[in-house]
C-alpha positions in Angstrom: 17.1 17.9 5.1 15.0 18.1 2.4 12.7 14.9 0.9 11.5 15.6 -2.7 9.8 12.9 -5.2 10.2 13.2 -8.9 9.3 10.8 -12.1 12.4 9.8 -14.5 11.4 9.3 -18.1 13.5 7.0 -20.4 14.9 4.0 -18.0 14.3 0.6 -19.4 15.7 -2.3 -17.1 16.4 -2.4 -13.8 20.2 -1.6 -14.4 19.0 2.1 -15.3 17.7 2.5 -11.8 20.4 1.2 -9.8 22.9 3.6 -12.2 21.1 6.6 -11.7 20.6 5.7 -7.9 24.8 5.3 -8.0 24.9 8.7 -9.3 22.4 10.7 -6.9 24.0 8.9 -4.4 27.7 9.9 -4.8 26.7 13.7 -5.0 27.8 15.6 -2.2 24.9 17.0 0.1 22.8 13.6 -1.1 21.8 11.9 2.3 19.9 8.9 1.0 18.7 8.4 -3.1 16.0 5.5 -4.3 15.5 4.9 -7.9 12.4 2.9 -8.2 12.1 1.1 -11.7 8.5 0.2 -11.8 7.0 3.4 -10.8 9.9 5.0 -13.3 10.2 7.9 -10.0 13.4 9.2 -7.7 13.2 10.3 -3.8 15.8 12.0 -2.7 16.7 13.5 0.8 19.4 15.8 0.4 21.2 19.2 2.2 19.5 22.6 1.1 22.0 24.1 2.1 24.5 22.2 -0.4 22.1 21.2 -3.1 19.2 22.3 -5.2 16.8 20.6 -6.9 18.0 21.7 -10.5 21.1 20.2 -9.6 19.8 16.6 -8.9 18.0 16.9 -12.0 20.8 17.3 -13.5 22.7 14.5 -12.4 19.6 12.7 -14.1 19.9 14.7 -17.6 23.7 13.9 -17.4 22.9 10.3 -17.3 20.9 10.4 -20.5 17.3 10.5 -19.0 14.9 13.2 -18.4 12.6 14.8 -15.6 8.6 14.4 -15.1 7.7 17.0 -12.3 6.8 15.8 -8.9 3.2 14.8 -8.8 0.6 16.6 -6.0 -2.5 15.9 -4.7 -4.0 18.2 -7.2 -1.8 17.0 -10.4 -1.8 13.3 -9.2 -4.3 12.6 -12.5 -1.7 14.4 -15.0 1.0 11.6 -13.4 -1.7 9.0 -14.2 -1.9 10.6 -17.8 1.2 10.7 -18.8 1.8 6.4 -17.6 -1.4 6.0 -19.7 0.3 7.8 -22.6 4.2 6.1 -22.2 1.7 3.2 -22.6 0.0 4.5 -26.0 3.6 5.6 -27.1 5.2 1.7 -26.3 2.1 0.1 -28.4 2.0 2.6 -31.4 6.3 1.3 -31.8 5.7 -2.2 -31.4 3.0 -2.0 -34.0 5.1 -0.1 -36.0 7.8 -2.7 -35.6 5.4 -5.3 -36.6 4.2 -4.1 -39.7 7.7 -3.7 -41.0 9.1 -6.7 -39.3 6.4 -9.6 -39.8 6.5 -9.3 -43.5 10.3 -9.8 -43.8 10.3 -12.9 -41.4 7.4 -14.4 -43.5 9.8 -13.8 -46.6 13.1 -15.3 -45.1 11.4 -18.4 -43.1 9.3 -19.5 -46.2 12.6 -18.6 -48.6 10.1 -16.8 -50.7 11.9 -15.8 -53.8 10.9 -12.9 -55.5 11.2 -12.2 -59.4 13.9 -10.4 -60.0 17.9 -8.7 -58.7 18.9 -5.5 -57.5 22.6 -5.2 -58.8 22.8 -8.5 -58.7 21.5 -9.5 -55.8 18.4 -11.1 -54.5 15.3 -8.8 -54.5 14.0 -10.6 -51.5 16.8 -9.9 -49.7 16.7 -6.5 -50.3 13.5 -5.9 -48.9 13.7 -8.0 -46.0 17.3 -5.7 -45.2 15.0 -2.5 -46.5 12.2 -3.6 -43.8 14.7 -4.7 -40.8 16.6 -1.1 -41.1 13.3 0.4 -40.9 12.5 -1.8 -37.8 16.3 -1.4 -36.0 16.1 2.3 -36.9 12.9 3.4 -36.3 10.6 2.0 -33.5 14.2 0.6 -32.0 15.6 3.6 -32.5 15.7 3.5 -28.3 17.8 1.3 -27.5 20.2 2.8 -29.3 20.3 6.1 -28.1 20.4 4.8 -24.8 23.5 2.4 -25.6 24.9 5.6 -26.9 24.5 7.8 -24.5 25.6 5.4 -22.2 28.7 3.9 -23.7 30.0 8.0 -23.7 30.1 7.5 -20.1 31.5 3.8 -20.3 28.8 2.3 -18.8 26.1 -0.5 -20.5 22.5 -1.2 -19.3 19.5 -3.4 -21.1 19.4 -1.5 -23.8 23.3 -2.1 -24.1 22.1 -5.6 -24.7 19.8 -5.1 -27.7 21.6 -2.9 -29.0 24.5 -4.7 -30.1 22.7 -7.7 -30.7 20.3 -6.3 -32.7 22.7 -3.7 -34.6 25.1 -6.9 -35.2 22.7 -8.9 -36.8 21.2 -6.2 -39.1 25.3 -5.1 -40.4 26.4 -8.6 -40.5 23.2 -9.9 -42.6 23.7 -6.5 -45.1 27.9 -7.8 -45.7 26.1 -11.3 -46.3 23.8 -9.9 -48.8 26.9 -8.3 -50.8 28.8 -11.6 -50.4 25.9 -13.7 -51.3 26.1 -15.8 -47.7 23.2 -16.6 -44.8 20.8 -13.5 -43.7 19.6 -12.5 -40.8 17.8 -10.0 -41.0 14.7 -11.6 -39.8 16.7 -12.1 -36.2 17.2 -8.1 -36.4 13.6 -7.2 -36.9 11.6 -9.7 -35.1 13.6 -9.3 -31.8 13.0 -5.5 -31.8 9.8 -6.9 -32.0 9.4 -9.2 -29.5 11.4 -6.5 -26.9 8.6 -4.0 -27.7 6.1 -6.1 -27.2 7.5 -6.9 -23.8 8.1 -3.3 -23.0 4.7 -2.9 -23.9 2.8 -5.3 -22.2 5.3 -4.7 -19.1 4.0 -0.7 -18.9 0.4 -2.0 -19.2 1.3 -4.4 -16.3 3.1 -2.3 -14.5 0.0 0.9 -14.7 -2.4 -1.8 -13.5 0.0 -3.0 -10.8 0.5 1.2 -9.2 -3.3 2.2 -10.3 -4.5 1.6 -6.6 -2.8 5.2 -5.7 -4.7 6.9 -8.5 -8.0 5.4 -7.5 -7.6 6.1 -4.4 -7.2 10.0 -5.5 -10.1 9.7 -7.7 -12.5 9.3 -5.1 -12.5 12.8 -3.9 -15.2 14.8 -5.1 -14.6 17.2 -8.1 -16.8 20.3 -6.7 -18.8 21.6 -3.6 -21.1 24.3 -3.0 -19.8 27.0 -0.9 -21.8 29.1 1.2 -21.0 32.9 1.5 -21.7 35.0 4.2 -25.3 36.0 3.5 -26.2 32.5 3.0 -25.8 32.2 -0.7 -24.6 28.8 -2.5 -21.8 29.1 -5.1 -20.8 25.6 -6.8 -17.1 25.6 -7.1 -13.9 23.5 -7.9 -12.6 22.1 -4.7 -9.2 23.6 -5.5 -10.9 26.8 -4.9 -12.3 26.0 -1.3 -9.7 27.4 1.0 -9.5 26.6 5.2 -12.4 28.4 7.1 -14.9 27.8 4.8 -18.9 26.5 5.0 -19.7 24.1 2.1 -23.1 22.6 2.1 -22.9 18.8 1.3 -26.4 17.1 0.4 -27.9 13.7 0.9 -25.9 11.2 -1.8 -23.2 13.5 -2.4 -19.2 13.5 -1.3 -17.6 15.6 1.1 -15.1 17.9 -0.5 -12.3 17.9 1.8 -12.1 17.2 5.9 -13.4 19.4 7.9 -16.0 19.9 11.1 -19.6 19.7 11.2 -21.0 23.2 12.3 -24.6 22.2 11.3 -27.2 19.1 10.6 -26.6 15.3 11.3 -26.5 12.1 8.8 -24.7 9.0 8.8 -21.7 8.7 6.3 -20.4 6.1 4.1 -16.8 6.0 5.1 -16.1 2.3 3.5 -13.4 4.4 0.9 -11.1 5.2 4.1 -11.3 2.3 6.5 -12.7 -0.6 4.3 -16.0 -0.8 6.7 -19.4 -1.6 5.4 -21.4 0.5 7.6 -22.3 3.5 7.8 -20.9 5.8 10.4 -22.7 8.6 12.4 -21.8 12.0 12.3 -23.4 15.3 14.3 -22.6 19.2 15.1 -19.1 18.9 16.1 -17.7 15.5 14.8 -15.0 15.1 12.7 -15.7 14.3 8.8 -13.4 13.3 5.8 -13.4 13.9 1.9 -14.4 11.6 -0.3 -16.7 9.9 2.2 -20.5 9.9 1.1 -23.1 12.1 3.0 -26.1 9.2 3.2 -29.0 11.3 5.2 -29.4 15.0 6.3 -27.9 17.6 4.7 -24.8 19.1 6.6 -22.9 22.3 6.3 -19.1 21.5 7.5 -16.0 24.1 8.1 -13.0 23.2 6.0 -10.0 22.2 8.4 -7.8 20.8 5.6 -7.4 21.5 1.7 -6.1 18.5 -0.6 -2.9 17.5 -0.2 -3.2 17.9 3.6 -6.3 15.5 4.2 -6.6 12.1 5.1 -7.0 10.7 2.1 -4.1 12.6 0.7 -2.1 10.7 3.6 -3.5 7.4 2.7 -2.7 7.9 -0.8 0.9 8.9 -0.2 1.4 6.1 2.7 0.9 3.8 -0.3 3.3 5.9 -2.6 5.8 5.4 0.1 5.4 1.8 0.3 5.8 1.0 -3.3 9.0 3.7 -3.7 10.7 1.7 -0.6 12.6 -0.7 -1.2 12.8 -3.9 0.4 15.8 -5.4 2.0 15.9 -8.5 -0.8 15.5 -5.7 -3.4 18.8 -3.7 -2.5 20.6 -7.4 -3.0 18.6 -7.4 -6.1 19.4 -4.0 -7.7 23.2 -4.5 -7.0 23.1 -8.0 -8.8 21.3 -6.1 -11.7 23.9 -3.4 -12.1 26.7 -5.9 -12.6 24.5 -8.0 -14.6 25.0 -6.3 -18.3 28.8 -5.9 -18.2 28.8 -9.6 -17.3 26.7 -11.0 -20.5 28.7 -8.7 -22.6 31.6 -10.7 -21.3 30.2 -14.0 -21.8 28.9 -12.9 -25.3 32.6 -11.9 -26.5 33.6 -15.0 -24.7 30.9 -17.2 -26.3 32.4 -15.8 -30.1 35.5 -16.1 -29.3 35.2 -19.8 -28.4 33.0 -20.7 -31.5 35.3 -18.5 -33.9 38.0 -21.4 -32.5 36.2 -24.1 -32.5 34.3 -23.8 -36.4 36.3 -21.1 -37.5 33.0 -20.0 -39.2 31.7 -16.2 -38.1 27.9 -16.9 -39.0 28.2 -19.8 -36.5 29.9 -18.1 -34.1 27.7 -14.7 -34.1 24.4 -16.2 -33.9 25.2 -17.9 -30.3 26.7 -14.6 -29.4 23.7 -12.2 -30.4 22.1 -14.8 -28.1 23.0 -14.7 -25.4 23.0 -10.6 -25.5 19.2 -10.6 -26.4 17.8 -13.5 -23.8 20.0 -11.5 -20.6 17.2 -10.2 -18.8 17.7 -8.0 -15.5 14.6 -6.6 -16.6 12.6 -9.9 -15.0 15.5 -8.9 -11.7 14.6 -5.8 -11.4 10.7 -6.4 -11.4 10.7 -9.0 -9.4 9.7 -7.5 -6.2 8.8 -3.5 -6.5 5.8 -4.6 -9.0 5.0 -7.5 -5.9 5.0 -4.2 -3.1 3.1 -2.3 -5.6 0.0 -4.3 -6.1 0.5 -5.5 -2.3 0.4 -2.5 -1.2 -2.6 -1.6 -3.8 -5.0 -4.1 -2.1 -4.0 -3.9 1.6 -5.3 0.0 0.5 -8.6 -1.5 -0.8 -9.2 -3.4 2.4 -8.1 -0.2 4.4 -4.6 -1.9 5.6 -1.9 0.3 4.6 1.7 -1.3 4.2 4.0 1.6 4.7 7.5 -0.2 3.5 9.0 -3.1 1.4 10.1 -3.8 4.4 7.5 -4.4 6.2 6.2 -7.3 4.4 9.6 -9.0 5.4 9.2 -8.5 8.6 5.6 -9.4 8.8 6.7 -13.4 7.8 7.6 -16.3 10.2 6.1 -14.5 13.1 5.7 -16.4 16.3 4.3 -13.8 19.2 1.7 -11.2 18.5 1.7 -8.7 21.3 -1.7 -6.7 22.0 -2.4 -3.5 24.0 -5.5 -4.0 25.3 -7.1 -0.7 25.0 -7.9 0.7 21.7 -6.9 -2.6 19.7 -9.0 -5.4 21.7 -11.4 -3.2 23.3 -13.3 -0.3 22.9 -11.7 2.5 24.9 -14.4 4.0 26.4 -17.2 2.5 28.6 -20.2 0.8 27.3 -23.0 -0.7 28.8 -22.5 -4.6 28.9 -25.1 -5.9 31.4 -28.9 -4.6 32.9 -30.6 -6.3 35.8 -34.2 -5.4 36.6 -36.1 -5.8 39.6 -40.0 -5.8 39.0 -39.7 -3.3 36.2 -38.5 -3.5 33.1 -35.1 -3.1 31.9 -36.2 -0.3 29.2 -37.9 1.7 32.3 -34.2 1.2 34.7 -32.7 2.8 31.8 -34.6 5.4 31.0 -34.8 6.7 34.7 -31.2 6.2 34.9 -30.2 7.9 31.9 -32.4 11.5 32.8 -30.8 11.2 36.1 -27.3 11.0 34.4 -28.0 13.8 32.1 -27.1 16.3 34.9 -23.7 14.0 36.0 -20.2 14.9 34.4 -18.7 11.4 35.6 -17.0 9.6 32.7 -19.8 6.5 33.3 -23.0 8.8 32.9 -21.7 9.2 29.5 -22.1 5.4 28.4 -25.6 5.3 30.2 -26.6 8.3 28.2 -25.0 6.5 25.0 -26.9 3.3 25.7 -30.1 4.9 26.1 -29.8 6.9 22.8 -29.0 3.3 20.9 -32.5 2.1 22.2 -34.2 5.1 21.5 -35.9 5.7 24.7 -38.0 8.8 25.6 -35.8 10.7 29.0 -38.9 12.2 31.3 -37.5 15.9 33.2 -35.7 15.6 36.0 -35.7 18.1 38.9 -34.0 19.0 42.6 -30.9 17.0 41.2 -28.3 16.8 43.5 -24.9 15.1 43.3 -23.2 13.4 46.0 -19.4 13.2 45.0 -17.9 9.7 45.5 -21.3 7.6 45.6 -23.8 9.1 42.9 -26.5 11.4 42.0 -30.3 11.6 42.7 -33.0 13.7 41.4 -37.2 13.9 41.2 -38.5 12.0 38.4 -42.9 12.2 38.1 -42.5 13.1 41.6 -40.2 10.1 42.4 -36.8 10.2 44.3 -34.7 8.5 41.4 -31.0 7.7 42.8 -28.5 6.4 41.0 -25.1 5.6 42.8 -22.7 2.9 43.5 -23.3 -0.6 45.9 -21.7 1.4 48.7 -24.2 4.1 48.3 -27.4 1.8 48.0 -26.0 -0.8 50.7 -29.3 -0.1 52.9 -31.6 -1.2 50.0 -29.7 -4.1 48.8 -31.5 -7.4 48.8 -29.4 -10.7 49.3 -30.0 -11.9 45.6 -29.4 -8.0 44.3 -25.8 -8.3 46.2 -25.4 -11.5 44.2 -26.1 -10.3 41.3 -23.4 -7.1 41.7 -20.8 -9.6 42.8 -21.0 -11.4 40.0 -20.5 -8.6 38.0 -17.9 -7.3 39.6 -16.1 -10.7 39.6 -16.3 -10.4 35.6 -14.3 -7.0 36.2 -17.2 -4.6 35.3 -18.2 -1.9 37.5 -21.9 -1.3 38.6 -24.3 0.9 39.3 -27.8 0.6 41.4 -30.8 2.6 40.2 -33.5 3.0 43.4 -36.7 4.6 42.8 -37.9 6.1 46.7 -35.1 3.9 48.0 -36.3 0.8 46.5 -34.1 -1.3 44.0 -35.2 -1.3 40.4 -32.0 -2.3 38.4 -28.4 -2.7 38.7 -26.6 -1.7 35.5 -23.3 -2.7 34.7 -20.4 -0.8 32.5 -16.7 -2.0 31.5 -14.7 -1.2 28.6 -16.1 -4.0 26.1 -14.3 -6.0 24.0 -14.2 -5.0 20.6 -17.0 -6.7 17.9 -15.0 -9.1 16.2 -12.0 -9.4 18.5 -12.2 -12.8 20.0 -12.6 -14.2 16.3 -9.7 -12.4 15.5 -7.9 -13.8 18.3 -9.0 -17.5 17.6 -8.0 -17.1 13.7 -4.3 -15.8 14.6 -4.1 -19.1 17.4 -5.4 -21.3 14.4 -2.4 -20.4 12.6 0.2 -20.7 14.6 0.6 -17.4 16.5 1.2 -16.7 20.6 -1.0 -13.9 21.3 -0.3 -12.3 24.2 -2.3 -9.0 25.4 -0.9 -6.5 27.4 -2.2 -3.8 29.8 -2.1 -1.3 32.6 -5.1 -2.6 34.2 -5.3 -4.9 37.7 -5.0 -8.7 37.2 -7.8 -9.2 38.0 -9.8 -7.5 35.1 -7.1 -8.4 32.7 -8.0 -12.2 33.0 -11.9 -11.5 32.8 -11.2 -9.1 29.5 -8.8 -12.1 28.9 -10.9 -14.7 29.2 -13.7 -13.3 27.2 -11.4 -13.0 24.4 -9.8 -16.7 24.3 -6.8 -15.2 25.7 -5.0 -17.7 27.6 -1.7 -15.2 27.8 -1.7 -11.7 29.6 0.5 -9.4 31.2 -1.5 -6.8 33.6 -0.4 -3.7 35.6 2.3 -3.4 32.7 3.2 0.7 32.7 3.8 1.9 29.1 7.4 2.1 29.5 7.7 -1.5 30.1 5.9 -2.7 27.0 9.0 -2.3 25.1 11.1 -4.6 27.4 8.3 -7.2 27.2 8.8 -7.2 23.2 12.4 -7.3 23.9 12.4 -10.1 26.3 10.2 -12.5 23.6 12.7 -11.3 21.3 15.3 -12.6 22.9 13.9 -16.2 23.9 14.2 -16.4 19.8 11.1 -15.5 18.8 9.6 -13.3 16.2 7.3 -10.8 17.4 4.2 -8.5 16.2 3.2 -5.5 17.8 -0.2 -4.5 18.2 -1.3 -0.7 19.1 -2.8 2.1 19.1 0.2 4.4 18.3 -0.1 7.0 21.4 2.1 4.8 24.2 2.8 2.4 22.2 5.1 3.7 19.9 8.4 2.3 21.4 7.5 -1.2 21.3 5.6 -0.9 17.8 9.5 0.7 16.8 11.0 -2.6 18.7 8.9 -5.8 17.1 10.0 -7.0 14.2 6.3 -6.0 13.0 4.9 -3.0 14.3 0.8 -2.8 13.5 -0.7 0.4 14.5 -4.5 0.5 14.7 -6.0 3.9 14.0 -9.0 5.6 13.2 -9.3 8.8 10.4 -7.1 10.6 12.6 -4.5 8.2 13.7 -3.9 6.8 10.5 0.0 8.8 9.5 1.6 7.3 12.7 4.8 6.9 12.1 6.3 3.6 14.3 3.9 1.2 12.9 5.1 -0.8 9.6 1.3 -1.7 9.0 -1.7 1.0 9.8 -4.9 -0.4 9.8 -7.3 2.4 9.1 -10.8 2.0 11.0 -9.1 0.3 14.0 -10.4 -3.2 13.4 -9.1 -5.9 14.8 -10.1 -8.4 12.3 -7.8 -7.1 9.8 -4.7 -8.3 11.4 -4.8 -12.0 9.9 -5.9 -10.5 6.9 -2.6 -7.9 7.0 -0.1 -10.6 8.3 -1.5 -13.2 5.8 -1.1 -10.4 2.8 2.7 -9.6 3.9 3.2 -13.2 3.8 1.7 -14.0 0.4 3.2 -10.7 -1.0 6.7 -11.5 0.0 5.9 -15.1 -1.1 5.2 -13.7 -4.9 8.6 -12.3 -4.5 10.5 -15.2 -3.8 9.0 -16.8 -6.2 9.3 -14.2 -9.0 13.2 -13.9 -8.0 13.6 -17.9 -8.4 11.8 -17.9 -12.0 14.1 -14.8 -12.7 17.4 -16.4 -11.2 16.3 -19.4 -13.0 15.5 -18.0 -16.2 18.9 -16.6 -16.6 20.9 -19.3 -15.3 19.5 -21.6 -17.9 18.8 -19.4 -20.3 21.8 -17.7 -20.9 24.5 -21.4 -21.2 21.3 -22.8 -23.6 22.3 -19.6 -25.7 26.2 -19.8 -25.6 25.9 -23.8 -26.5 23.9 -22.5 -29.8 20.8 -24.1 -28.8 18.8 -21.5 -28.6 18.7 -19.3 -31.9 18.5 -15.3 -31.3 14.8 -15.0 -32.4 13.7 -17.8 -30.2 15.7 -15.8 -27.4 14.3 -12.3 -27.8 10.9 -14.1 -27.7 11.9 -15.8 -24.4 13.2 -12.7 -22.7 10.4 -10.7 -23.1 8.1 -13.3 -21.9 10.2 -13.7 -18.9 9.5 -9.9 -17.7 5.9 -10.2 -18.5 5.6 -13.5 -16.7 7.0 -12.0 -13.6 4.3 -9.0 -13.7 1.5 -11.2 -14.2 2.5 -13.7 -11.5 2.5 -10.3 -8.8 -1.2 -9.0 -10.4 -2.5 -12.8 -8.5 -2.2 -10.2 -5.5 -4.9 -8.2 -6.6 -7.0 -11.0 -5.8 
């Protein structure tokens, strides 16, 4: 199977989409097709073996619209163009349209009466027919090529809709000129007008709404200087740089593209990626991303990934997939749409029909008819909830939370349980220093001793003494005759001094009573400790878990504060799962829990009835992430295209998890309530019109309004 992503040009209602969806979809070799109207583009998975890509395209062409190619991380600005010139395009018709049409509605709703007949008929009739034609035919010229091409295939859309109405009024007003009875042709021009406006302010709407993808793409850097062989700096494009190569990247300036560090050290603005504020440190052998800002030293980096391979390539796709998905509601929605049209044609007959009976009068009986075709509008349907996802989606990206579905933001509401793996999500993952006791020295001197000693250790808790001694900054003196005793510690000379450094069991002769205290204390709080002796005499006890991770316990008491069970899960003893737990606020825990079991857990809430979240770090977790009804996966640069999660919060933080339920609930909010005032809108709307209480102008008016109205109610989400 093959997945390939290409822009439509010329659909202009949500009826369009689900047609041309119908049509991909019936085509042999077609596994799955999704038409998405606000972002005008197709993705389609289908058999290589049965299909190509020219002949999708051409199940497009035969519908009447045309191809845009398929967008890259390299072109991804030329996609951004051409929305910015479909949007140039709409506004030079509708001020076409204008020009021509506001003059002959000021002539027919002041009666103006000009001097003088053209065979016998009024001259201000004339030109207002003269200037409606021009408006119908010209700048509407659109909607009926559309009808057209579609009624040769039997089918009717949006543009069905204006079509006729429009294209009635205009012919019916031209017989009433020769006949000498009502015109209309105001009604003709100015709802052409009004429907361009719409369109207009709809693709300006709708480019704001999907921009967050484009900026996102714009924030790599444009060039990079390249260093050859002998040393030499050339500045090229960064579609030159190829995988393998050195690039120097100075203080203040982006990186080009990920790659490693080979040489130099600086801390690095990475806020673009994960939505963090500080600055993160980098050194010979670390990881680092385009688009993030060297802040310090210059470094020279080896380039791992070019464009459309790096992470911010995968953000900015994640977010493409999430607005081009379709939620559940919006499958309902796009089949309501598609039977929409062929039902107001109906009730539009219908509606004549009925009047022609009642008054026996056709000017009576068309206006209510061209009606109710022009204020039909499954354009307000069809928008209701993709342009919601897309500016969702848009600012969950801001705030480094990326929303990979529709459906996700479905899932994410009326949650009861939120289910966290301890390691990676609530903690940090690796040990840290949390508590240092001196004993007549001070707590600077325990650590430095401790940490030269450690230098020379490979155990997994040097490492965090080492780490905590580089935070403070602290000078390490030489260390010599080190020798490691496996199981209990390490000791070397130190200014002459026997430095040890070892666990309780290994010190147990030089213990003091209140030293012991001290280490059972600790060790009651589930941290394990070590004992630094200088010529077998006590000087500090230092004490190293796997802390809790800055911001977590708020997090923890903002989800409880709404509403929300949180319950954290984890493979360690009981015993240091309800210290961890009890640090965090957590009054709910399941220890000793083996990864395979997490997903039973999930299932097991799920069946008392509840509706759970599911918070991890993608590596074990990804069964139970799959299983809850909202699957959160917290990753760093690296982590951040795992698959099982409906949510990826990028930079692993654990405070944006109210923030990324409370946007899926607010974003699926907007939609219900954009559906209601589109449901609503055409419920009324469309009886008002069939009663003749609406007149066609005040219609067309009211149906463009409704589209923009639902596109401005979604933008509150950037916000």
């Amino acid at each position: 199977m093959k997945k390939i992503q290409f822009g439509i040009e010329g659909m202009h209602c949500a009826s369009c989409a689900v047609k041309i969806e119908g049509s991909l979809g019936k085509k042999s070799g077609v596994h799955s097709a999704n038409v998405n109207y606000a972002l005008a583009e197709a993705q389609v998975e289908f058999d290589e073996s049965k299909l190509s890509e020219e002949d999708l395209h051409k199940v497009i062409k035969d519908e009447g619209y045309s191809i845009k190619p398929e967008a890259t991380a390299h072109t991804q600005h030329n996609a951004h163009e051409h929305m910015q010139g479909g949007t140039r395009a709409a506004k030079t018709k509708t001020l076409i349209a204008a020009l021509f049409g506001i003059p002959a509605f000021i002539l027919a709703m002041f009666m103006i009466e000009l001097p003088g007949s053209v065979a016998g008929m009024s001259l201000s009739g004339w030109i207002q027919g003269i200037l409606a034609s021009i408006v119908v035919l010209w700048p509407g010229m659109e909607f009926h090529r559309t009808a057209f091409k579609q009624a040769k295939r039997f089918q009717a859309g949006m543009d069905t809709l204006i079509s006729m109405g429009t294209l009635v009024a205009l012919a019916f007003s031209w017989w009433q000129l020769f006949v000498g009875g009502e015109l209309y042709f105001e009604t003709a021009a100015i709802i052409t007008v009004f429907i361009l406006l719409g369109r207009y302010l709809e693709a300006t709407s709708k480019g704001k709404a999907s921009e967050a993808v484009m900026k996102l793409l714009e924030l790599g850097a444009k060039r990079a200087h390249r260093l050859s062989s002998t040393g030499e700096i050339d500045e090229v494009d960064v579609d030159e740089l190829n995988v393998g190569d050195r690039v120097l990247v100075k203080p203040g300036e982006k990186v080009p593209l990920d790659g490693t560090i080979m040489e130099g050290a600086s801390s690095v603005d990475e806020s673009m990626l994960t939505g963090e504020s500080l600055p993160v440190g980098k050194k010979v052998g670390d990881t680092i991303y385009g688009a993030t800002v060297n802040q310090q030293g210059s470094l020279t980096i080896r380039i791992e990934k070019l464009a459309g391979d790096s992470v911010l390539a995968q953000i900015a796709q994640l977010v493409k997939d999430a607005q081009q998905n379709k939620a559940p509601i919006q499958k309902l929605v796009d089949k309501i749409a598609g039977i929409f049209v062929p039902i107001v044609i109906g009730i539009a007959l219908l509606t004549f029909v009925v009047w022609m009976v009642v008054t026996g009068d056709v000017t009576a009986s068309l206006l209510p008819a061209v009606a109710v075709l022009v204020i039909a509008c499954p354009c307000a349907l069809g928008l209701a909830t993709p342009t919601a996802i897309l500016v969702g989606t848009g600012r969950g990206a801001k705030e480094g939370i990326l929303i990979k579905n529709g459906e996700a933001l479905e899932r994410g509401r009326n949650l009861d349980v939120i289910m966290f793996d301890k390691t990676g999500t609530l903690t940090e993952g690796k040990p840290l220093v949390t508590d240092l006791v001196a004993f007549g020295v001070s707590e600077e001197e325990v650590l430095s001793l401790a940490a030269a000693i450690e230098t020379h250790s490979e155990h997994p808790l040097a490492q965090a003494i080492i780490n905590a001694s580089k935070e403070k900054k602290l000078v390490l003196d030489s260390v010599s005759n080190v020798e490691s005793i496996t199981g209990k510690g390490i000791q070397g000379s130190v200014s002459g001094k026997i430095i040890s450094v070892g666990s309780p069991r290994m010190m147990e002769a030089h213990l003091l009573p209140e030293q012991n205290a001290h280490i059972s204390r600790l060790q009651n709080e589930a941290k394990t400790t070590v004992v630094v002796t200088r010529d077998n005499q006590v000087i500090g006890v230092i004490a190293i878990a796997d802390a809790p991770k800055q911001g977590a316990a708020e997090t923890v008491a903002l989800l409880e504060k709404n509403g929300l069970e949180v319950v954290m899960i984890t493979g360690d003893h009981t015993k240091t799962a309800e210290a961890i737990a009890e640090k965090l606020g957590i009054t709910s825990f399941e220890a000793e829990v083996l990864p395979e079991q997490k997903l039973q857990l999930v299932k097991d809430r799920q069946q008392q009835g509840k509706r759970v979240a599911f918070v991890g770090d993608g590596i074990n977790d990804a069964p139970a992430i799959t299983q809850a009804d909202l699957g959160i996966a917290v990753g760093t640069g690296t982590d951040i295209a795992i698959e099982a999660g409906q949510i990826v919060l990028v930079g692993g933080g654990p405070e944006k998890i109210p923030v990324a339920i409370d946007l899926a609930n607010r974003t699926y909010t907007v939609i219900k309530q954009n559906l209601f005032w589109a449901f609503f809108y055409n419920i009324a709307a469309v009886p008002l019109a069939a009663l003749g209480f609406l007149n066609p102008i005040i219609a067309s008016g009211a149906m463009a309004f409704s589209s923009v109205s639902v596109v401005l109610n979604s933008l509150r989400l950037r916000k």
